[in-house]
N, C-alpha and C positions, 0 to 999 in steps of 0.2 A: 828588143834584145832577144836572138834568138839562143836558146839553150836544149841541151841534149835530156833526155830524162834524166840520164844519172845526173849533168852538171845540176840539174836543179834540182833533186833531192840533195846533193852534198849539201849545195846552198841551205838548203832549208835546214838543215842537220848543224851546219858551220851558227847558222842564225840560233837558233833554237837551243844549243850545245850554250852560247854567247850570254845566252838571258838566265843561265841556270843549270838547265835539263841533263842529266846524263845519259849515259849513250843511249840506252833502251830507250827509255822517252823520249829522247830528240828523232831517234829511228820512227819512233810510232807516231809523230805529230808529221815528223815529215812525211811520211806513208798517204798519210790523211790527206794533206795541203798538195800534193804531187795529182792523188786520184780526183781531187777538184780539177785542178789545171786538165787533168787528161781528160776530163768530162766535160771540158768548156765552160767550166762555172769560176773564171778568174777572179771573182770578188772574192772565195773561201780558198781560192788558192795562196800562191805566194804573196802577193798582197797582205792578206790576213796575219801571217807574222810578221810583219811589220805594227798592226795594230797591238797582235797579242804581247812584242815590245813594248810598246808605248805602254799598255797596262800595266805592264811590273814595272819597269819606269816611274812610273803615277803611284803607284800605290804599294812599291817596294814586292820581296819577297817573302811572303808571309805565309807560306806552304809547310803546312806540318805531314807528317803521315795520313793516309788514307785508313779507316779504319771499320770495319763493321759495326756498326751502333744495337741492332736489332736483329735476330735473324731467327728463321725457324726452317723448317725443312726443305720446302717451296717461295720461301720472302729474304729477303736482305736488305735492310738501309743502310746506306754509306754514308758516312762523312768525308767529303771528297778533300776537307784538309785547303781548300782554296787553291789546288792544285787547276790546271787546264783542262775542261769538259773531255777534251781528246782524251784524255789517260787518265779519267774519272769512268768513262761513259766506255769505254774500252772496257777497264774492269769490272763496270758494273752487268754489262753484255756477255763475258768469260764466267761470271758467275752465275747468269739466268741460265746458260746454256747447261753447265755443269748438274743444277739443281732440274730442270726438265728435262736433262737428258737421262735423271734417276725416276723422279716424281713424274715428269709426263708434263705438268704446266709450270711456270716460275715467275714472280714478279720482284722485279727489285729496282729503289728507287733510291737516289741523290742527293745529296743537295754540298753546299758549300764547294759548287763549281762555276765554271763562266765559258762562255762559246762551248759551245758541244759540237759545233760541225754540223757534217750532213750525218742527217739521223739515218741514210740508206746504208752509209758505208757500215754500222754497225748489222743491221735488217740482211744484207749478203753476209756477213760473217756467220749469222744465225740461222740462213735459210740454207747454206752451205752445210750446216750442220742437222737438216731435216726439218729444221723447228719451223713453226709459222710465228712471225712477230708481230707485236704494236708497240710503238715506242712515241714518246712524249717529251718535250722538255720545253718550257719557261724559261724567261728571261726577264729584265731588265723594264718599265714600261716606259717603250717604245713606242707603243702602238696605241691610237685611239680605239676607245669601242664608237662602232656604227654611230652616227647621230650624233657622236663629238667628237670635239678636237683637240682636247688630254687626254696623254697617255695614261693607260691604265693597266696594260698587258703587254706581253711582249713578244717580238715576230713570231714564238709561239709554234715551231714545225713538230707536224704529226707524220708519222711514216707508220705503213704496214709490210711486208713482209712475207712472203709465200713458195714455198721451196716447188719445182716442179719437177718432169720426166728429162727436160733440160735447162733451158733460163729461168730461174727466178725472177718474179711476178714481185716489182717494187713500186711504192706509190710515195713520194716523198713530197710534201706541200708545204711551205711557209703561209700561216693566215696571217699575211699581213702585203697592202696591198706593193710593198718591197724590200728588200731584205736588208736587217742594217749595216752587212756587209756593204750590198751596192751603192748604200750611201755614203758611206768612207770612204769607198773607194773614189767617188767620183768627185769627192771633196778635194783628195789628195790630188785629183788629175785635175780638176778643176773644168769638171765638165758639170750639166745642169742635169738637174730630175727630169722625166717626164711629168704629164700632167697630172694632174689630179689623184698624185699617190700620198702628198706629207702636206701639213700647216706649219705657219710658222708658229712663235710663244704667242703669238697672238688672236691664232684662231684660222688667221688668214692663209686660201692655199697658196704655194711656193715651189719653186721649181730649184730654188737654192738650196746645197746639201747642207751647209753651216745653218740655214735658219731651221731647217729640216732636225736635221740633232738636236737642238736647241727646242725646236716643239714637238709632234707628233709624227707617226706614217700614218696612211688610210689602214683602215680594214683592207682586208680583200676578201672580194665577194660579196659586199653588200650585210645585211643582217645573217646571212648563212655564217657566212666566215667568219663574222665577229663573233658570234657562236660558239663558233669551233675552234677561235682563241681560246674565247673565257675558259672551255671546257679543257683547252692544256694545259690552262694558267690553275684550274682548281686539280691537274693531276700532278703539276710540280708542287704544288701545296702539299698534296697527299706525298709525293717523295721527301719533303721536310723544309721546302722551302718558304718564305714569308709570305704573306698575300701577295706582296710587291718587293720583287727583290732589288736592291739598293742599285744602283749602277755596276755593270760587271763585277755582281759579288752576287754568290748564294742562289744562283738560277738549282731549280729542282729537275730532274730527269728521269723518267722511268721507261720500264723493259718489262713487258709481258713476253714473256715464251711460251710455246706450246707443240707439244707433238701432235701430225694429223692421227697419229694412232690411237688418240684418247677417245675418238670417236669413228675409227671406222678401219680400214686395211689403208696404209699409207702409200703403202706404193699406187691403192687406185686413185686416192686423191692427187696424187703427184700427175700422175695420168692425166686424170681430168682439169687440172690447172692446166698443162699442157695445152690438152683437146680446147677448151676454152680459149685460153690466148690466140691459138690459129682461128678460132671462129671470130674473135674480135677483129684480129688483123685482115681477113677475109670478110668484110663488110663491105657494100659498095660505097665508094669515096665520096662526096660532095663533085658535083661537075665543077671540073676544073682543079679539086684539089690531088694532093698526092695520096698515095696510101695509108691506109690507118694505122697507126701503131696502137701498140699496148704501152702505158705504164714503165719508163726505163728504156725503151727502146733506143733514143734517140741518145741518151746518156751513154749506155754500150755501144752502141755504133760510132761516137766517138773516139772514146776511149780506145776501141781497136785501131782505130786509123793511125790516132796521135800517137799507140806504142811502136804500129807499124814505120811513121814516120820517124817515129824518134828527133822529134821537134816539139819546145812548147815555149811560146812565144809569150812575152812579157815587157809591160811599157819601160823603156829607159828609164825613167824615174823611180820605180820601182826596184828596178835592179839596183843603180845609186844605193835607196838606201838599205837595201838587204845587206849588200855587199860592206856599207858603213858599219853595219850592224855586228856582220861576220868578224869583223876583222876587231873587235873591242874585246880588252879580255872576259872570262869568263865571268859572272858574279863569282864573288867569294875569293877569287884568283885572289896572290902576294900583289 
């Protein structure tokens, strides 16, 4: 199915407005799920509201206010109220920014939320704003560590964040060796895994999405990345969430901000991210490969095409049941 930008942010807005949300937060999750599709990461796009249905679905509406639990000058914990990562991790990004752009650095950290998205799209709203970021957030265990096949941790994406002379410098990684978006996804479409990414409950590797959910993903990257899980999984701890947070409930997330001017003239670090990113991209190539990118490159390079085209293409099935979805009344609706 092919869709115009605006048709499929309505869409996502008609979906999302259906499950609950009012206007501003159906705005802002659509925002989210639209700049997935425009970056060619279909499993966090329109897809994903479909799951994030199924969740309230499952497990009702049980969304209180968001509320600051902790806070001091440069810190904030939230209590995200079991609201959607998107409009937890949102606010909690608005407010790193506010307090480092007084203090100079700010950290503030989550919990009682669920899917947080791509942790870049919050990383551009903060480097847009001069700051350089690191952000974190936990989940659900998804994921084996290294050397087993129970889950213990969850896909676990780290992202950093760096404002430049003109594009910002993004690094955004899932440690897990696939995201359990792409695994739903390909449950629903009923396509298979690649290899040697998930075990079934039994230990056994499996190429099936359903036995997949049911037991583990790999690490990715071997003992590095398992690593570099644990180490997300113990910073959504420090944002307030459990060692192991229960099934889509209580994932933890955190937001360091920081201005380059706490340690030097910003605009020459802006500069020199710059200068840098051309000397990365100005590397000679592997023979036979294509040009180097930096970090995002290929994400923005999408993304202009797809707005230029103003086409974003989505599997008929998926459209079905958005569209199912759209059309139900609101919760709470007579």
């Amino acid at each position: 199915m092919q869709l115009t930008i605006k048709q499929a942010h309505q869409l996502a807005v008609r979906v999302m407005s259906a499950v609950g949300h009012d206007e501003a937060d159906a705005g802002l999750i659509a925002d989210h799920l639209i700049d997935c599709e425009l970056r060619g990461l279909s499993y966090g796009g329109l897809a994903r509201a479909i799951s994030i249905a199924e969740r309230i679905a499952r497990s009702g509406d049980r969304r209180r206010p968001i509320r600051i639990r902790q806070e001091t000058p440069v810190s904030a914990q939230l209590d995200g109220g079991d609201h959607l990562g998107y409009i937890v991790a949102h606010r909690a990004t608005a407010i790193a920014i506010e307090k480092a752009g007084i203090s100079g650095i700010a950290v503030v950290g989550a919990n009682e939320t669920w899917y947080t998205g791509m942790l870049s799209y919050y990383a551009e709203i903060a480097a847009a704003q001069g700051l350089v970021s690191m952000i974190a957030s936990n989940a659900s265990p998804w994921v084996a560590p290294h050397g087993a096949t129970e889950g213990r941790l969850g896909t676990n994406p780290i992202c950093f964040g760096f404002p430049s002379a003109d594009e910002p410098v993004i690094w955004d990684v899932g440690t897990s060796a696939i995201i359990h978006a792409e695994v739903t996804l390909a449950r629903r479409l009923g396509r298979q895994l690649p290899d040697d990414v998930a075990f079934d409950r039994d230990g056994e590797p499996t190429r099936d999405p359903a036995s997949a959910l049911a037991g583990a993903f790999a690490a990715w990257g071997g003992h590095k990345g398992s690593g570099l899980g644990i180490v997300v999984q113990l910073l959504g701890i420090m944002a307030g969430s459990p060692p192991i947070p229960p099934d889509l409930a209580d994932f933890g997330f955190v937001i360091v901000a920081m201005r380059p001017d706490l340690l030097g003239s910003a605009e020459t670090f802006r500069n020199n991210v710059s200068a840098y990113a051309d000397a990365v991209r100005s590397a000679r190539p592997v023979a036979g490969g294509g040009p180097v990118r930096m970090p995002f490159d290929r994400s923005r390079q999408d993304r202009r095409r797809r707005l230029a085209e103003d086409s974003i293409e989505i599997p008929d099935l998926v459209f079905e049941q958005l569209t199912g979805i759209a059309e139900r009344r609101p919760m709470g609706a007579a």
